[in-house]
ChimeraX commands (.cxc) that place a marker at each C-alpha (Angstrom):
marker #1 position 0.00,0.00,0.00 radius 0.5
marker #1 position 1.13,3.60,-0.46 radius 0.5
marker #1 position 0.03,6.41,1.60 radius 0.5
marker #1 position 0.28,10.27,0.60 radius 0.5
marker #1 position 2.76,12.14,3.12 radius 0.5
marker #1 position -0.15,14.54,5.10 radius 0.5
marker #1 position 1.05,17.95,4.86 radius 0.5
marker #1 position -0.11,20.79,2.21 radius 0.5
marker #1 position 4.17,20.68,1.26 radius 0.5
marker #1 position 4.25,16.84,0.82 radius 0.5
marker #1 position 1.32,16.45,-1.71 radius 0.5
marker #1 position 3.81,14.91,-4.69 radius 0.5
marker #1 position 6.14,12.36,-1.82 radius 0.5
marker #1 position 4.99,8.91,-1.16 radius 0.5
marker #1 position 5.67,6.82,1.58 radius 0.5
marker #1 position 5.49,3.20,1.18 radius 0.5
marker #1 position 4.67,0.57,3.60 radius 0.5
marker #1 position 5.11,-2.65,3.27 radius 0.5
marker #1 position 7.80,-5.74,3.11 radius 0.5
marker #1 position 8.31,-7.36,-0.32 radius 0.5
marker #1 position 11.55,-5.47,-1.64 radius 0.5
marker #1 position 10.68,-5.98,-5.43 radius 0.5
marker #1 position 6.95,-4.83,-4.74 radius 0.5
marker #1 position 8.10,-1.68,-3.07 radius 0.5
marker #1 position 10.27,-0.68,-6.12 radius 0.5
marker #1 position 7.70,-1.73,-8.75 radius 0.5
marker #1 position 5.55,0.60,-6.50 radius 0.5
marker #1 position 8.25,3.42,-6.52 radius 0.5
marker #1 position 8.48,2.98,-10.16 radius 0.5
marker #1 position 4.69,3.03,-11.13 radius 0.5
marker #1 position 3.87,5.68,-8.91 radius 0.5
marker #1 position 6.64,8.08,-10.10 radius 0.5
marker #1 position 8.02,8.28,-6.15 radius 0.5
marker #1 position 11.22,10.69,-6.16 radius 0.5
marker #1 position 12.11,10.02,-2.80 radius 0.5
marker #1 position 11.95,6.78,-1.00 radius 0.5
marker #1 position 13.03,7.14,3.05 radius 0.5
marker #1 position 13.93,3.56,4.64 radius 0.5
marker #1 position 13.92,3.55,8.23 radius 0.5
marker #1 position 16.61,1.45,9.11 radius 0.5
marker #1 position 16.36,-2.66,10.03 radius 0.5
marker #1 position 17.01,-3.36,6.49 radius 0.5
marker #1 position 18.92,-6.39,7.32 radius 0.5
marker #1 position 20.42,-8.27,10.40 radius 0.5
marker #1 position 24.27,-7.72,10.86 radius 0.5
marker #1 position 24.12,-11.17,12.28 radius 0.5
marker #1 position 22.83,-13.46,9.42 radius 0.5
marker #1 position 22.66,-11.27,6.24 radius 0.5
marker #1 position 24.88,-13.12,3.58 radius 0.5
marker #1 position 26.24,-11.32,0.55 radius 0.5
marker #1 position 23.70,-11.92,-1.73 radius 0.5
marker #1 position 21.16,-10.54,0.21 radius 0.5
marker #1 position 22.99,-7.28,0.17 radius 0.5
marker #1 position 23.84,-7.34,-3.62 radius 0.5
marker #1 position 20.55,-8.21,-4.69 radius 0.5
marker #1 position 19.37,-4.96,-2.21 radius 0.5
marker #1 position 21.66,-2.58,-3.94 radius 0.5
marker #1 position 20.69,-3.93,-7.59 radius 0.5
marker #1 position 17.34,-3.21,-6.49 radius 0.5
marker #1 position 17.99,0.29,-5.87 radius 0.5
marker #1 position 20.13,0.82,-8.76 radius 0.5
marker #1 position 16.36,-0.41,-10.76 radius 0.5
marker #1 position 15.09,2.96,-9.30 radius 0.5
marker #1 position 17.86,4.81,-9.89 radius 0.5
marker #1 position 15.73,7.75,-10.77 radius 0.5
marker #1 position 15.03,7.77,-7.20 radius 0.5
marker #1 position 16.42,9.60,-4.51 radius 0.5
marker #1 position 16.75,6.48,-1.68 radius 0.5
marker #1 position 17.76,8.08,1.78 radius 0.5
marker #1 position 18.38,4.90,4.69 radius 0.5
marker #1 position 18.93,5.51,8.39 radius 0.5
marker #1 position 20.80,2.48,9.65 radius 0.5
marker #1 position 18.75,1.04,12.72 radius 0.5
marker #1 position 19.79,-1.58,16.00 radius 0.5
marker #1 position 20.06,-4.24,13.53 radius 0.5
marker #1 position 22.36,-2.79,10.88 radius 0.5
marker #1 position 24.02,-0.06,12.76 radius 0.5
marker #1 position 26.79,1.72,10.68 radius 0.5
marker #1 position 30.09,0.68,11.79 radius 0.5
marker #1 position 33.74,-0.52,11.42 radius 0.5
marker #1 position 31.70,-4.05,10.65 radius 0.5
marker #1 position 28.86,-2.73,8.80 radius 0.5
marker #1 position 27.76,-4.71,6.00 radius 0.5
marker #1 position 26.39,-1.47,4.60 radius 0.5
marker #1 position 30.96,-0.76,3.89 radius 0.5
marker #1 position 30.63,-4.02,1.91 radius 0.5
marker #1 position 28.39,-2.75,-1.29 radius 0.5
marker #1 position 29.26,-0.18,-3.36 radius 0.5
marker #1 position 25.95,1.54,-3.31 radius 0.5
marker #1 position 24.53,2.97,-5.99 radius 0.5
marker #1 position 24.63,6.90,-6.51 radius 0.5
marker #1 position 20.92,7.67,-5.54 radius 0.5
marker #1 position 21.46,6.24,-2.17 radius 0.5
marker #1 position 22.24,8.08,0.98 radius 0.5
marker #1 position 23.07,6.37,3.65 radius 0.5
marker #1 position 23.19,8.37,7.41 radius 0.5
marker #1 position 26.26,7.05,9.33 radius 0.5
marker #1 position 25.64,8.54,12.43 radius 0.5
marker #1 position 25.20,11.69,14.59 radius 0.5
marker #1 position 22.30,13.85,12.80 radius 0.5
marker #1 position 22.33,15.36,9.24 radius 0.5
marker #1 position 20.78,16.69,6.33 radius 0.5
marker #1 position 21.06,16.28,2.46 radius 0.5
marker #1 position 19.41,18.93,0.54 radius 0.5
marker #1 position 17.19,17.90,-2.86 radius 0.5
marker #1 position 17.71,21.34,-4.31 radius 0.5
marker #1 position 15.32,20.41,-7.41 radius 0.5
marker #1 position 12.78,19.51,-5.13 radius 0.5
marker #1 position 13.03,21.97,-2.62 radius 0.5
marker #1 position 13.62,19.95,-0.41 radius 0.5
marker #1 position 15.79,18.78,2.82 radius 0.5
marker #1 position 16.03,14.89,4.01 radius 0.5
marker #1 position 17.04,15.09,7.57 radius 0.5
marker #1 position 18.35,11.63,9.12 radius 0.5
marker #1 position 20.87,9.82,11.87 radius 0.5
marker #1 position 21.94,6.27,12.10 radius 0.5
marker #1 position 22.67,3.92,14.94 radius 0.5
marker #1 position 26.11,3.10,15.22 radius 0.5
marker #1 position 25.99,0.20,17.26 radius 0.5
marker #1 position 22.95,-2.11,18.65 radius 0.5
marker #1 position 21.85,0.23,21.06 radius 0.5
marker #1 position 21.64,4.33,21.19 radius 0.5
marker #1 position 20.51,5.12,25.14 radius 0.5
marker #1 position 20.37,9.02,24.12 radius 0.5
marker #1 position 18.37,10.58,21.47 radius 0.5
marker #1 position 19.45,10.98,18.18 radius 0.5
marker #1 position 16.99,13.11,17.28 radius 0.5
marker #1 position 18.76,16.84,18.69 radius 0.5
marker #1 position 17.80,20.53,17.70 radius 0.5
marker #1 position 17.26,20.89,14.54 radius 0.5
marker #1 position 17.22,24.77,12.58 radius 0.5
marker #1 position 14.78,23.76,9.49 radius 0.5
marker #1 position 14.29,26.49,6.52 radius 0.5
marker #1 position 10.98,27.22,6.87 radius 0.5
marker #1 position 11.00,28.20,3.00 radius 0.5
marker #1 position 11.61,24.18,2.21 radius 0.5
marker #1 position 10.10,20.92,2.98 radius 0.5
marker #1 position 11.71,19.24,5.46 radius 0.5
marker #1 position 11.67,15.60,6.07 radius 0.5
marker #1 position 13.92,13.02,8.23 radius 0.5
marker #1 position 14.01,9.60,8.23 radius 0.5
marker #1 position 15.11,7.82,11.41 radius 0.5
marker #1 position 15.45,4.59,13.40 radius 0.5
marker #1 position 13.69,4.79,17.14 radius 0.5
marker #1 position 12.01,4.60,19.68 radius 0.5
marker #1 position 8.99,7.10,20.42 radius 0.5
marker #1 position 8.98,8.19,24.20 radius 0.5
marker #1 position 6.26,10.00,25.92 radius 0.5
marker #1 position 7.66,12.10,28.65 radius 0.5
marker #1 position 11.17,11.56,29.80 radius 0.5
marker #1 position 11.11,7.51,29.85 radius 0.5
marker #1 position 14.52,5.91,28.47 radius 0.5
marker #1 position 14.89,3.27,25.91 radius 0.5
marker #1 position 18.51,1.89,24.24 radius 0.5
marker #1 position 16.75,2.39,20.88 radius 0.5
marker #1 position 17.62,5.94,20.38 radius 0.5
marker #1 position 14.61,7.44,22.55 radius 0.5
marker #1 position 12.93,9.81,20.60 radius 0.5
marker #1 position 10.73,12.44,22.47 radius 0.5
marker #1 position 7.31,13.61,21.70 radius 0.5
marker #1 position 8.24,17.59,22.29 radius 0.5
marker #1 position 11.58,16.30,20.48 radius 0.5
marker #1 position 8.99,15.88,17.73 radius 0.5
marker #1 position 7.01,18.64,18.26 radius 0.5
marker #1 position 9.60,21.43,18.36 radius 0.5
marker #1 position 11.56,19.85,15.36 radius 0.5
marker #1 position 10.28,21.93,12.88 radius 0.5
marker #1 position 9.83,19.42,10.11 radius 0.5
marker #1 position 7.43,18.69,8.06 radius 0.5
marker #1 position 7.35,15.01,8.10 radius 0.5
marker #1 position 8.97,12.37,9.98 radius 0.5
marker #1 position 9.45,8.63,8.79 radius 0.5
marker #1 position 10.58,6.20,11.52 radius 0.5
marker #1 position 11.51,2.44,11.71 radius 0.5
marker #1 position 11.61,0.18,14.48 radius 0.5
marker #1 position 8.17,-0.76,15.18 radius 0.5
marker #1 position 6.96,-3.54,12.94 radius 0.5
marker #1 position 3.82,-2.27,12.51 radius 0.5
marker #1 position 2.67,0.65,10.72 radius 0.5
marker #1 position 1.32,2.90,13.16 radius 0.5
marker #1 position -1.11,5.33,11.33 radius 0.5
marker #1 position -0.23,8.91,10.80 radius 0.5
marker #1 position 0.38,10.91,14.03 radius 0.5
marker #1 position 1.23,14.28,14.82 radius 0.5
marker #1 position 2.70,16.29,18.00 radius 0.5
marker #1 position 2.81,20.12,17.10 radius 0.5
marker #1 position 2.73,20.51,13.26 radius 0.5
marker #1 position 5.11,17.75,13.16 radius 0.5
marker #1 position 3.31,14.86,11.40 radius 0.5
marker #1 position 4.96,11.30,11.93 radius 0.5
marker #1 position 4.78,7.79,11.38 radius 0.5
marker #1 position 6.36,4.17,12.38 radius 0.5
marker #1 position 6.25,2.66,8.52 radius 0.5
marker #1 position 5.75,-1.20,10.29 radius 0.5
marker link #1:1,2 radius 0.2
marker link #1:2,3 radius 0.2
marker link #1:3,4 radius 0.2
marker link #1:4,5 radius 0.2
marker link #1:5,6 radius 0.2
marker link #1:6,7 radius 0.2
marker link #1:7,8 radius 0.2
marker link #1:8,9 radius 0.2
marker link #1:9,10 radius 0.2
marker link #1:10,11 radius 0.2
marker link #1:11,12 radius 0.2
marker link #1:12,13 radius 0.2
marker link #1:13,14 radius 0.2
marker link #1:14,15 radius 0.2
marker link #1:15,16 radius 0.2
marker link #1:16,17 radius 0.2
marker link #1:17,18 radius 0.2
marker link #1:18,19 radius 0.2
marker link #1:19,20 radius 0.2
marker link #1:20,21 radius 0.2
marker link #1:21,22 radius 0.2
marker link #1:22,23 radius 0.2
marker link #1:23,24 radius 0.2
marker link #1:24,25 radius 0.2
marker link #1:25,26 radius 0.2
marker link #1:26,27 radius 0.2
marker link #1:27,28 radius 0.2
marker link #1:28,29 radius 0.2
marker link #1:29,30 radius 0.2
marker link #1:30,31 radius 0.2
marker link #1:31,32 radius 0.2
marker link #1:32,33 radius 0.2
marker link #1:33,34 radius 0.2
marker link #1:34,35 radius 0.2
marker link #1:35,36 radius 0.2
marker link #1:36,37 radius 0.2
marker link #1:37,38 radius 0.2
marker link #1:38,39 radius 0.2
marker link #1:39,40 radius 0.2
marker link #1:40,41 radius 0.2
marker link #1:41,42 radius 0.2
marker link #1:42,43 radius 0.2
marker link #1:43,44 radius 0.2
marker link #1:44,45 radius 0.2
marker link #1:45,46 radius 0.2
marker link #1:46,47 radius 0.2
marker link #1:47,48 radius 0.2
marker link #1:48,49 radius 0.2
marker link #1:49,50 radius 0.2
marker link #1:50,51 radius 0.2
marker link #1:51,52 radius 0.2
marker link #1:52,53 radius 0.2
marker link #1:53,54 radius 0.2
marker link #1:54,55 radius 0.2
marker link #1:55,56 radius 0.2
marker link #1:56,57 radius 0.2
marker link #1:57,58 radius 0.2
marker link #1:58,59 radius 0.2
marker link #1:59,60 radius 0.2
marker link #1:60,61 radius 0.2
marker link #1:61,62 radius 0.2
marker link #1:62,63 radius 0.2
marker link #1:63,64 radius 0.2
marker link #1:64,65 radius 0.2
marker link #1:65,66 radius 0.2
marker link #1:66,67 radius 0.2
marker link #1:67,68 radius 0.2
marker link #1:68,69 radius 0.2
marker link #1:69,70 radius 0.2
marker link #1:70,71 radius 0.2
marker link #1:71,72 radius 0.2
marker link #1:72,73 radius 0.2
marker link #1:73,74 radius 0.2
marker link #1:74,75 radius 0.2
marker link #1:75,76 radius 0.2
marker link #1:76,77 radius 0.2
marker link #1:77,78 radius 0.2
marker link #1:78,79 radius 0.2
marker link #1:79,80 radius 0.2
marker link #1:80,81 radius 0.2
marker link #1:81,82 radius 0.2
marker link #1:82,83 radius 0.2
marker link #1:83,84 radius 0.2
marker link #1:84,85 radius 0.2
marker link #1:85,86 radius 0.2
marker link #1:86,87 radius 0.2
marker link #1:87,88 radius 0.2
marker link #1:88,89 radius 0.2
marker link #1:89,90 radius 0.2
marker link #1:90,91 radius 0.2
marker link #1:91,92 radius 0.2
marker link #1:92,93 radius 0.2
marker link #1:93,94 radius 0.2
marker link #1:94,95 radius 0.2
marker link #1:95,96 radius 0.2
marker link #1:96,97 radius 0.2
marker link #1:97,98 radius 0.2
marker link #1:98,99 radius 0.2
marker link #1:99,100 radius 0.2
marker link #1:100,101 radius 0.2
marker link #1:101,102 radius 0.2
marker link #1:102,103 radius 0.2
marker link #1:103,104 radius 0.2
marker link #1:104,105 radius 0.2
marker link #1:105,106 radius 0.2
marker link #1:106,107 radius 0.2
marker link #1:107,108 radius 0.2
marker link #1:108,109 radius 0.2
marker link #1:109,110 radius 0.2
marker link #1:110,111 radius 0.2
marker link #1:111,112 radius 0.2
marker link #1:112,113 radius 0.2
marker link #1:113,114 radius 0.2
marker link #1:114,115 radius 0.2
marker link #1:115,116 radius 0.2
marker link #1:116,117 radius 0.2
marker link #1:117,118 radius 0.2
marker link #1:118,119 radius 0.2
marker link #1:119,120 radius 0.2
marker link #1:120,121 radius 0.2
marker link #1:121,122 radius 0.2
marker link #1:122,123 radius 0.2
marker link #1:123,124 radius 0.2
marker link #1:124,125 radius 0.2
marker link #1:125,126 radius 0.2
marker link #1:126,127 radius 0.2
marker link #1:127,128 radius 0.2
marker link #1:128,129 radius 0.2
marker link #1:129,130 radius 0.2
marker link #1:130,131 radius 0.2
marker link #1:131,132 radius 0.2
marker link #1:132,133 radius 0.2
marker link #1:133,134 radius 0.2
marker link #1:134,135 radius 0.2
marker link #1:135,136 radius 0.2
marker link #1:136,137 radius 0.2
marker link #1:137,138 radius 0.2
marker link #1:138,139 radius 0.2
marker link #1:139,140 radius 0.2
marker link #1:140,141 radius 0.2
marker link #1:141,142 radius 0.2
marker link #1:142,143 radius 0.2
marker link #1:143,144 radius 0.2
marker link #1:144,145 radius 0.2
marker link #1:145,146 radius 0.2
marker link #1:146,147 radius 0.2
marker link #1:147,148 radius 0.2
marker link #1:148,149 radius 0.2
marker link #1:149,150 radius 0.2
marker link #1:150,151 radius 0.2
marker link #1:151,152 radius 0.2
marker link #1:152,153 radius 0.2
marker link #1:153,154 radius 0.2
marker link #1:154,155 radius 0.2
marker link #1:155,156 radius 0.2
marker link #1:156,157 radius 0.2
marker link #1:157,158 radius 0.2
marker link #1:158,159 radius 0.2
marker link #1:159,160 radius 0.2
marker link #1:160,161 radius 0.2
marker link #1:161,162 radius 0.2
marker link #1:162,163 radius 0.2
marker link #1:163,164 radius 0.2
marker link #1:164,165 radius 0.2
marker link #1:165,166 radius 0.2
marker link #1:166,167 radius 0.2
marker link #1:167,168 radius 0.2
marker link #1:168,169 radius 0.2
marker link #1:169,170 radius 0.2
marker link #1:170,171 radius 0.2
marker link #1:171,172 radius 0.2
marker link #1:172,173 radius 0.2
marker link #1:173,174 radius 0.2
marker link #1:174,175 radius 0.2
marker link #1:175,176 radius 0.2
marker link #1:176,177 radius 0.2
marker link #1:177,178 radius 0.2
marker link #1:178,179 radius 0.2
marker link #1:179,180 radius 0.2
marker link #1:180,181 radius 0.2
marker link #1:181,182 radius 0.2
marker link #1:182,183 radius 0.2
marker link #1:183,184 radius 0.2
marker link #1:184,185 radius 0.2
marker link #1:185,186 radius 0.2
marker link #1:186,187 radius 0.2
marker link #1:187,188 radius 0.2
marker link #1:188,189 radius 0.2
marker link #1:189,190 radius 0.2
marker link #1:190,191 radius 0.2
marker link #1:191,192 radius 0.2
marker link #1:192,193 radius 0.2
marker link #1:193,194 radius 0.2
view
């Protein structure tokens, strides 16, 4: 299934929810998506062979039209032993190694904000003050755990008036297995993608 980002700036990105790889991209491709945001947990460090991760970047190459942005989660954290280092990725692909940043879609208007776990377990939040540019869209992508109040997690605890004060636009997060309906705190609008 696809669902249509819900903000007045997001009217022409689609998110996409599911878990067949090839049925996402077909998606991407007949739906003329020009950004895709993966949430992290794309593999397991653990078992993932080769081939899984080859046939994973060939996909993406497919959609090479597409502007693919992935924040690395508690199962395939970017590090020294990442199997993300093992692929040569193809050139629409972004992949967040760490502390927060942002990549700017200039033809689109547009700025992907994202972070990536770095090991199996983030105790602090990854999600930190952002400054957005009001005059673009602004979107992040990101691997977590949402917290109401001040509880702790060691899955990158992300806050609710973390959320609220961001500033952005839209914000994609994986973790959760299952999709958790569109939510909002402030004008921040948010989702797990299951």
């Amino acid at each position: 299934a696809t669902f249509l980002c819900p903000t007045k700036h997001l009217t022409y990105y689609r998110c996409l929810i599911g878990t067949n790889i090839k049925g996402k991209w077909n998606l991407t491709i007949k739906e003329n998506v020009e950004v895709l945001l993966i949430a992290g947990d794309v593999f397991d460090n653990l078992t993932v062979n080769k081939n899984t991760l080859f046939f994973i970047a060939n996909e993406l190459k497919r959609i090479e039209k597409v502007k693919v942005f992935i924040s690395p989660g508690n199962h395939d954290p970017y590090n020294e032993k990442s199997f993300y280092k093992m692929v040569n990725w193809p050139d629409n692909v972004y992949i967040f190694k760490g502390e927060l940043e942002y990549k700017e879609v200039s033809e689109l208007n547009l700025v992907v904000w994202g972070a990536g776990f770095n090991a199996s377990y983030e105790h602090e939040s990854l999600l930190k003050e952002i400054n957005v540019d009001r005059s673009k869209i602004n979107i992040m992508v990101i691997h977590g755990e949402v917290e109401k109040g001040n509880s702790k997690n060691e899955y990158n605890p992300i806050y609710l008036n973390e959320i609220g004060k961001s500033g952005l636009d839209y914000i994609a997060i994986g973790h959760r297995h299952k999709f958790s309906g569109i939510l909002k705190e402030g004008n921040t609008y948010y989702a797990y993608s299951g």
